[in-house]
C-alpha positions as CSV (number, residue, x, y, z in Angstrom):
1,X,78.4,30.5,59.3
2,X,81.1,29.4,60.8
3,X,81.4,26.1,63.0
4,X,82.9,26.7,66.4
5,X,83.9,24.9,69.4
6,X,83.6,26.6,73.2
7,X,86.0,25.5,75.7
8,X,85.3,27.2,79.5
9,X,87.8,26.4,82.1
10,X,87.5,27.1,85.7
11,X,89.9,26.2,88.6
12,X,89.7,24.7,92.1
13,X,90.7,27.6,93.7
14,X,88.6,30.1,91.7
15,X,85.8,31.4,94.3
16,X,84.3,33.8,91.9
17,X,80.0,33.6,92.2
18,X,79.7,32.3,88.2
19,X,79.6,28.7,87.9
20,X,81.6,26.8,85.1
21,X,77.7,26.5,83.2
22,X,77.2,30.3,84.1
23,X,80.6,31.2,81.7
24,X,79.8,28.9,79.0
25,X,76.4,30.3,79.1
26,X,77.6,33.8,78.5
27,X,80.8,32.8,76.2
28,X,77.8,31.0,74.3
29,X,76.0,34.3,73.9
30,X,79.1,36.1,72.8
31,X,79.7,33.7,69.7
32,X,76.2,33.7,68.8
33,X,76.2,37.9,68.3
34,X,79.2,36.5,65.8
35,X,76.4,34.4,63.6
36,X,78.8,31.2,64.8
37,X,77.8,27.7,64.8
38,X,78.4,26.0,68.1
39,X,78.6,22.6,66.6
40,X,80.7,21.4,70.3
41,X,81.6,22.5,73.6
42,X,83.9,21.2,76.6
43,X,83.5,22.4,80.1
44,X,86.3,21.5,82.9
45,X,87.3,21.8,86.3
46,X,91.4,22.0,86.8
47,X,93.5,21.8,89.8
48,X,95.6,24.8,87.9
49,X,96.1,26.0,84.8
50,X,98.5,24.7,82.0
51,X,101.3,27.5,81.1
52,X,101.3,25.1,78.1
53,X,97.7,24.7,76.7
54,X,95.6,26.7,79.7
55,X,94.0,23.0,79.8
56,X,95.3,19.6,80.7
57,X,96.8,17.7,77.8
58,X,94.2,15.2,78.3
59,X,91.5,17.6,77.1
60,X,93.3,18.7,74.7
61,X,93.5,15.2,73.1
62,X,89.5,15.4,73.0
63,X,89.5,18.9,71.8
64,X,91.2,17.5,68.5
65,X,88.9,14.6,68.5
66,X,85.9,16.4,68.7
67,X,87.2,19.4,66.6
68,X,87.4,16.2,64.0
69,X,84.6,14.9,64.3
70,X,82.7,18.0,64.2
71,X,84.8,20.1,61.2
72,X,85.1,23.0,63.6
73,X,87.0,25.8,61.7
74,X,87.4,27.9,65.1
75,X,88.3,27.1,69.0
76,X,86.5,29.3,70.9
77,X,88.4,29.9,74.7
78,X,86.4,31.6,78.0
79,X,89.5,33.0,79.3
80,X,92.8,35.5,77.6
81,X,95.4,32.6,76.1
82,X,99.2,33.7,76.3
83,X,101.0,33.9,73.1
84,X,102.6,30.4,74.0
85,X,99.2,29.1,74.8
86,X,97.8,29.9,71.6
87,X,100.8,29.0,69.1
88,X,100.8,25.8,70.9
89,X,97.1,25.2,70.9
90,X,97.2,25.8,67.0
91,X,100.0,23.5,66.6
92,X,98.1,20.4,67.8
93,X,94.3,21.3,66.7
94,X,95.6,22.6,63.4
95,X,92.7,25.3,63.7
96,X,92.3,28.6,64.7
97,X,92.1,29.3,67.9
98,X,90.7,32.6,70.3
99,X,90.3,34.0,73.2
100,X,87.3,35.4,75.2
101,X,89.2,39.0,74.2
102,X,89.4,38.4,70.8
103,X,85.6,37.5,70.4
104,X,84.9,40.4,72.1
105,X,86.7,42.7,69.8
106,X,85.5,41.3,67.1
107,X,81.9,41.8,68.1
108,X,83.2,45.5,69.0
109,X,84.1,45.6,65.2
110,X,80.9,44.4,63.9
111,X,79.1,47.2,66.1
112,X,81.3,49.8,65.5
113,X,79.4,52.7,63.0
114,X,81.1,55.8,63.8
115,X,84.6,57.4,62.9
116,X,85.3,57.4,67.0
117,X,84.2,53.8,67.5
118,X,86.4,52.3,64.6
119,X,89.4,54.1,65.8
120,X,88.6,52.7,69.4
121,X,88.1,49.3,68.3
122,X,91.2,49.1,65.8
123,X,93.3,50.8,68.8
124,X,92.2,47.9,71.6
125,X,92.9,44.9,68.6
126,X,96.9,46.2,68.1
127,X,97.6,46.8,71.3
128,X,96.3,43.4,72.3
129,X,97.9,42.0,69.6
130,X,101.3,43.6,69.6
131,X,102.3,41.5,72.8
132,X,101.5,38.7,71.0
133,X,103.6,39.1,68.0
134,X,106.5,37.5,69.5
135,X,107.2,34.1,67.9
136,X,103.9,34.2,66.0
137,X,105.1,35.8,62.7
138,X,102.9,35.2,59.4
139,X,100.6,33.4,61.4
140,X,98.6,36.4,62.9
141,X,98.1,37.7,59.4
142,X,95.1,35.5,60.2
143,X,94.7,35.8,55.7
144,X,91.6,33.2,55.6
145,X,89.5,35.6,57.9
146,X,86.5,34.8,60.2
147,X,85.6,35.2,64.0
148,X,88.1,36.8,65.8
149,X,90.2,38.4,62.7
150,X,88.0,41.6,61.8
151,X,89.5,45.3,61.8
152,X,93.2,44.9,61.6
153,X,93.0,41.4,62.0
154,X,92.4,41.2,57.9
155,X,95.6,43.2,57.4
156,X,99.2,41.6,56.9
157,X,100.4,41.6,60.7
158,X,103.6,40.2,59.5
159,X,104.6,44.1,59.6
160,X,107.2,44.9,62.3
161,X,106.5,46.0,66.0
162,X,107.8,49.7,64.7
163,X,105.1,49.9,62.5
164,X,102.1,48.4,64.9
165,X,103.6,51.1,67.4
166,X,103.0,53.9,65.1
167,X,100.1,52.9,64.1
168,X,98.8,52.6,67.8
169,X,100.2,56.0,68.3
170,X,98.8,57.5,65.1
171,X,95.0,56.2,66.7
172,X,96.0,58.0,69.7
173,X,96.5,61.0,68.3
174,X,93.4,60.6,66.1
175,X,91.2,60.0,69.0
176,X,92.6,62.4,71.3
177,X,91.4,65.3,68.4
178,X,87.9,63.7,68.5
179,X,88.0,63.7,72.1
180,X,89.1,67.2,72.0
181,X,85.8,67.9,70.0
182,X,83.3,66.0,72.3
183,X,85.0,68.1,75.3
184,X,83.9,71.5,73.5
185,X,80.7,70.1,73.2
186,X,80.4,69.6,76.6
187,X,81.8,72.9,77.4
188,X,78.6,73.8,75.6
189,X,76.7,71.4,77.4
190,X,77.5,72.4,80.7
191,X,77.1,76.8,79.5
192,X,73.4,75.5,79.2
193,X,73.5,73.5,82.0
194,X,71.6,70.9,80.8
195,X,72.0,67.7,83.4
196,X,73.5,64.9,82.1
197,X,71.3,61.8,83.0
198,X,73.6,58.5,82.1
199,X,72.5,54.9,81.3
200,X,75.2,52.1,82.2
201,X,74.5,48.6,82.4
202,X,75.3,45.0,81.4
203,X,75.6,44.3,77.8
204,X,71.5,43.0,76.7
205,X,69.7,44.8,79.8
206,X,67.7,46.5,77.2
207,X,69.3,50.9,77.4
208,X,68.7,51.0,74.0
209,X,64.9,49.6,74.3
210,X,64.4,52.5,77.8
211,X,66.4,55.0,76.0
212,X,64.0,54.8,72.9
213,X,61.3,54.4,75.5
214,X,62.1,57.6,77.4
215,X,62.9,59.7,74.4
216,X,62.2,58.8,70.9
217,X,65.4,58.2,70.6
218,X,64.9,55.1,67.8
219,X,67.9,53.7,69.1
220,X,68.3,50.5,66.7
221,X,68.1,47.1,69.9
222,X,68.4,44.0,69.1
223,X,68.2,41.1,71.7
224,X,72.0,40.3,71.6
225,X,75.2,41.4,73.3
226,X,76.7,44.9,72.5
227,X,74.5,45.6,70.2
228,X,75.6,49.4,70.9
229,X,78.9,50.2,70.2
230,X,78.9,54.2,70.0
231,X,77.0,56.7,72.7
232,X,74.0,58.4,72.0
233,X,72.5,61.7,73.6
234,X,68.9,62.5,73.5
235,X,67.5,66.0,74.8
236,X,64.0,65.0,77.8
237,X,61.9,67.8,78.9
238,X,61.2,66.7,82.4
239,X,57.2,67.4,82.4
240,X,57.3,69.4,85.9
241,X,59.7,71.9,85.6
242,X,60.3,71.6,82.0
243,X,63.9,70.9,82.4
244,X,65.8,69.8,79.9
245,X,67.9,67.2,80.5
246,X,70.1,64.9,78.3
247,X,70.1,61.1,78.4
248,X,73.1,59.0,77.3
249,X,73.4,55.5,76.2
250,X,76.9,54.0,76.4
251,X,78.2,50.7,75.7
252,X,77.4,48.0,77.7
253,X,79.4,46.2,80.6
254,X,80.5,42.4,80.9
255,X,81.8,40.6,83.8
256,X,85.4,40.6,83.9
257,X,85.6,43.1,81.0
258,X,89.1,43.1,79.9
259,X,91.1,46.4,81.2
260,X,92.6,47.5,77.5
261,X,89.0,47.8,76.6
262,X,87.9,49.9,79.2
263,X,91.1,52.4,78.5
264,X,90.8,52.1,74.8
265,X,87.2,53.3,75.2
266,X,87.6,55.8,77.7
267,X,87.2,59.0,75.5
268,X,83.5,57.7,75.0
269,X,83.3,56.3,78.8
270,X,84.1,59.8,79.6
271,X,80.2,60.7,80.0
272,X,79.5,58.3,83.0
273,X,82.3,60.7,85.2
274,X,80.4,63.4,84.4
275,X,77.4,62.1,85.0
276,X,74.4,64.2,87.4
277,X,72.5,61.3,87.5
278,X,73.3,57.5,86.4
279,X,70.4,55.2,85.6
280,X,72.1,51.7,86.4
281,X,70.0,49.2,84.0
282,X,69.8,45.7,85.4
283,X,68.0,42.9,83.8
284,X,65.9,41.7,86.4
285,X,65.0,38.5,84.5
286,X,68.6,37.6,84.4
287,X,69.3,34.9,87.1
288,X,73.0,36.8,87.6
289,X,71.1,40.0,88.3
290,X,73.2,40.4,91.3
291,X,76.4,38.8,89.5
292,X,75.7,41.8,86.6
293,X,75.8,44.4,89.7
294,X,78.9,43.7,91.0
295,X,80.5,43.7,87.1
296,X,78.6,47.3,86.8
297,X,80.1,48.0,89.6
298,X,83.7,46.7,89.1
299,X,83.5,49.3,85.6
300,X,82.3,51.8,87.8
301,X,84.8,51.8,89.8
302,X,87.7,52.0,87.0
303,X,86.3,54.9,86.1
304,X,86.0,56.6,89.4
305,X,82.1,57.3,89.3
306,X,81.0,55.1,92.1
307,X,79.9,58.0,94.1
308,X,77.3,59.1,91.7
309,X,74.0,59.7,92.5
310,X,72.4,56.2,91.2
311,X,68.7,55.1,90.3
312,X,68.7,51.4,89.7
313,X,65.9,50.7,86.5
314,X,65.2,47.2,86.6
315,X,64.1,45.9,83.6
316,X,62.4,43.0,82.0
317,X,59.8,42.9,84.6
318,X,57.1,41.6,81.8
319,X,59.3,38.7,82.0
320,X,58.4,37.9,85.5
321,X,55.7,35.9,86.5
322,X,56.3,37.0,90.4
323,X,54.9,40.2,92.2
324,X,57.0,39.1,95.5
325,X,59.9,38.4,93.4
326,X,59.6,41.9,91.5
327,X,59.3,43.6,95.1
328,X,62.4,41.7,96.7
329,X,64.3,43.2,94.1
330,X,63.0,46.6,94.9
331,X,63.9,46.3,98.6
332,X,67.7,44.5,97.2
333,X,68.4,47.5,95.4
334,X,68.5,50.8,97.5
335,X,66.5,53.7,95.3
336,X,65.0,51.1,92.4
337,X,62.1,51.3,90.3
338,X,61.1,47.9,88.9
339,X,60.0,49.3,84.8
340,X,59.4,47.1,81.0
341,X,60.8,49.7,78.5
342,X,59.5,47.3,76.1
343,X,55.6,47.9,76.9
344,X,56.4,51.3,78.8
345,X,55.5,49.9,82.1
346,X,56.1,52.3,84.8
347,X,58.0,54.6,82.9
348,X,56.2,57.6,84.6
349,X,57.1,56.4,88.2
350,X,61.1,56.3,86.6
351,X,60.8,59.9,85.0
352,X,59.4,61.2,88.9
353,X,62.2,59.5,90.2
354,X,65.1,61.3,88.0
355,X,63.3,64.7,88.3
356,X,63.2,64.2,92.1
357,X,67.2,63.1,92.0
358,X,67.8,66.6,90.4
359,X,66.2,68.5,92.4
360,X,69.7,69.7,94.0
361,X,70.4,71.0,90.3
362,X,67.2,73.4,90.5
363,X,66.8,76.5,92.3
364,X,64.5,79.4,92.6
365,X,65.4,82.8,91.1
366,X,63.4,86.3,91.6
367,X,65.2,89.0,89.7
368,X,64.4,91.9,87.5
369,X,66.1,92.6,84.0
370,X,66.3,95.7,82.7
371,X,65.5,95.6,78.7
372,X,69.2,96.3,78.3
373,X,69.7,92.6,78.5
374,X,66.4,91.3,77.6
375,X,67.9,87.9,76.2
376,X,68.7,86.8,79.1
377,X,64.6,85.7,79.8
378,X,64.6,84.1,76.2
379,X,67.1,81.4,77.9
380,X,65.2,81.3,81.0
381,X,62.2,80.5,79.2
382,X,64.7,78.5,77.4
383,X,66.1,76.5,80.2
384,X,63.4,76.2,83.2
385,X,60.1,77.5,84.4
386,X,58.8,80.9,84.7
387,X,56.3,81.4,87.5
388,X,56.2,84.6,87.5
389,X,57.2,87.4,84.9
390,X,55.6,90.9,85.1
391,X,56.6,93.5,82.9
392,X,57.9,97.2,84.0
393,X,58.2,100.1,82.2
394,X,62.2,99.9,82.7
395,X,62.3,95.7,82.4
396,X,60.6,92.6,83.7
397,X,60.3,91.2,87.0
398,X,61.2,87.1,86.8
399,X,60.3,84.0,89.3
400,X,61.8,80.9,87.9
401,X,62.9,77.7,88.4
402,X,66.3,77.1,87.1
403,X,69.1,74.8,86.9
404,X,71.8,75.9,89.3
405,X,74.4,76.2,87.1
406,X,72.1,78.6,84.5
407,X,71.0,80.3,87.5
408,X,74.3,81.2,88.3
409,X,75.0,82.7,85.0
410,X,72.0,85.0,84.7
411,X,72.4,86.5,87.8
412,X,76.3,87.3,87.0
413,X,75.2,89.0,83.6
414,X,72.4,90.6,84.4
C-alpha cells in the first residue's frame, strides 16, 4: 500500500460552495479507491496561487518535513499542477508528486475492463501528459510505478513528442471504428425503437446498485468512486404496456471533472444525448447533494443534454433517519421520487414514474394486415400491446399500443 500525503489548496477569492474540508474529503476518497495510505494531510487557505509550487514556500517547507517524518512515497495535490509546478515540487520533496487529474486517471485505469474503455483511458493519460513533457525528460518514465503511473504511465515516456502524437492519433482512429460500431447498434436500436432510459450521476450515488435493482442487471458495485468505468445496457419490460425499454449505466460524474476526460470519453457519453428519458441519481445522504447537482449538471451541459426530459432518483434514503428531511428533498427537486436500490424501496413508484415520462413515445394504432405481410404483428406483439386482434379471412384486424417510432414503421410497410 502505498503511503501518501494529501495537500488541498483553496484561495481567498475562490467562491465556489465546497469548503477547503469538503475537497480534502473527496480528494481523500479518490486515493482510497487507489488502496493508498494517507499517512498525512495539509489543508490551506492562500491569498493566490504560487506559479512556482501552487503553495506558498512556507508550506512547502512542512510538506518535506512531514513527508519525512512520515516516509510518504507519493504527494497527493487537489488541484491540476503545471509542468513547472510539478518538476519543481519534485525537486525539493524528492518524491513523487500528482495531481487531482492524475489520480483520477489512474483510478479510470484500474476500472477500465473493456477494449473501448482502455483505449479511452490511455487516450486521456497522453494527451494530458504530452503538454507536460517539456523540460521533464526521463523523469515521466515514472520506472518505479505506483499511484498516478498506470496505463502508459509504466511505459518509457522518454520517447519523443512525434511518437506520443501518433500514438494519440492511432487511439483516435481506434476509437472512432468502435464508435462507428456502437452507432450501428443504435441504428438498430432506434429500427426497434426501443426508448433509451439513461442513468447519470455523481460517482458513488449507487447506478450500479438501481440498475441491478431495476433489471437484473448484476452490475458488479462496490461502495467507492468510479467503480464503473464502461456502460452497460439492460433490456425492462415496462409492466403496463409491456414496453421495452433499455436502461444504461454510464460512468459517473465529479465536481469539476477535468474537460480532456469528458472529450476523451465522449464516444461512450454519447448515450446520455440520445437519451428519451435520463434518471439523474443523487445521493441523498450526501451532505453536497445539492453541490453533486450542480457538477451533474455542469457535465450535462458539455454534452448538450440539459433539455432532456429528467426524473431525479434520490437514493440512499435507508440512510436517513428523517421523513421531513426525505420530503424537502422531494419538493427541492422538481419531478423526484425519493427510492433505496439497496432494499428495493420504492422502486415500483420509480418504474410508474418512467412509464408515465414515455408516454409521448406511445401511441395507439388500429389497422388491418393483410397475410401478405403477416410479420409485421409478430413485432407488434414484439414491441407493445395488442388490445385487440381479430382475425379475417383476408388478414387480421390490430389495436395496439406502440412506440411512436415502431408505429410509424408498420403503418409505412403495411
Amino acid at each position: 500500500m502505498e503511503k501518501v500525503i494529501l495537500v488541498t489548496a483553496k484561495t481567498q477569492t475562490d467562491n465556489e460552495d465546497w469548503s477547503l474540508q469538503d475537497l480534502s474529503e473527496e480528494l481523500s476518497l479518490l486515493s482510497k479507491t487507489v488502496r493508498a495510505e494517507v499517512v498525512g494531510e495539509i489543508r490551506c487557505r492562500c491569498k493566490r496561487l504560487s506559479a512556482v509550487f501552487y503553495i506558498g514556500r512556507g508550506k512547502v517547507e512542512e510538506l518535506k518535513a512531514l513527508a519525512g517524518q512520515t516516509q510518504a512515497q507519493t504527494v497527493i495535490f487537489n488541484n491540476d499542477l503545471t509542468a513547472t509546478q510539478q518538476r519543481n515540487l519534485e525537486d525539493v520533496l524528492e518524491i513523487k508528486t500528482i495531481d487531482r487529474t492524475q489520480l483520477i486517471l489512474d483510478i479510470f485505469a484500474r476500472h477500465a475492463r473493456t477494449q473501448e474503455g482502455k483505449l479511452q483511458v490511455e487516450l486521456a493519460q497522453l494527451e494530458y501528459l504530452l503538454p507536460r513533457l517539456s523540460g521533464k525528460g526521463i523523469a515521466l518514465s515514472r520506472l518505479g510505478g505506483g499511484i498516478g503511473t498506470r496505463g502508459p504511465g509504466e511505459q518509457k515516456l522518454e520517447v519523443d513528442r512525434r511518437r506520443i502524437r501518433h500514438r494519440i492519433s492511432h487511439l483516435k482512429e481506434d476509437i472512432r471504428a468502435l464508435e462507428q460500431r456502437r452507432f450501428e447498434a443504435r441504428k438498430k436500436r432506434i429500427e426497434k425503437a426501443f426508448p433509451a432510459v439513461i442513468l447519470v450521476g455523481y460517482t458513488n450515488a449507487g447506478k450500479s446498485t438501481l440498475l441491478t435493482a431495476l433489471t437484473g442487471a448484476k452490475v458488479k458495485a462496490k461502495d467507492e468512486m468510479f467503480s464503473t468505468l464502461d456502460p452497460v445496457t439492460r433490456k425492462f419490460i415496462l409492466p403496463t404496456d409491456n414496453q421495452k425499454v433499455l436502461f444504461s449505466d454510464t460512468v459517473g460524474f465529479l465536481h469539476k471533472l477535468p474537460h480532456h476526460l469528458i472529450e476523451a470519453f465522449g464516444a461512450t457519453l454519447e448515450v446520455v444525448r440520445e437519451a428519451d428519458l435520463l434518471l439523474v441519481v443523487l445521493d441523498a445522504s450526501s451532505e453536497k447533494i445539492y453541490e453533486h447537482n450542480d457538477a451533474i449538471w455542469e457535465v450535462l451541459t458539455k454534452l448538450g443534454a440539459t433539455d432532456k426530459p429528467m426524473i431525479y432518483v434520490l437514493n440512499k434514503i435507508d440512510k436517513l433517519e428523517s421523513q421531513a428531511l426525505i420530503e424537502r428533498f422531494e419538493r427541492n427537486f422538481t419531478n423526484s421520487i425519493a427510492v433505496s436500490a439497496k432494499f428495493l424501496t420504492n422502486l415500483d413508484k420509480l418504474i410508474f414514474q418512467v412509464e408515465h415520462a414515455l408516454l409521448g413515445s406511445i401511441t395507439q394504432i388500429k389497422v388491418f394486415i393483410p397475410h401478405s405481410k403477416i410479420k409485421a404483428l409478430y413485432g407488434i406483439y414484439e414491441q407493445g400491446k395488442v388490445e385487440r386482434c381479430d382475425y379475417k379471412t383476408d388478414g387480421v384486424y390490430v389495436e395496439a399500443r406502440l412506440p411512436v417510432l415502431f408505429a410509424k414503421k408498420v403503418l409505412t410497410e403495411i
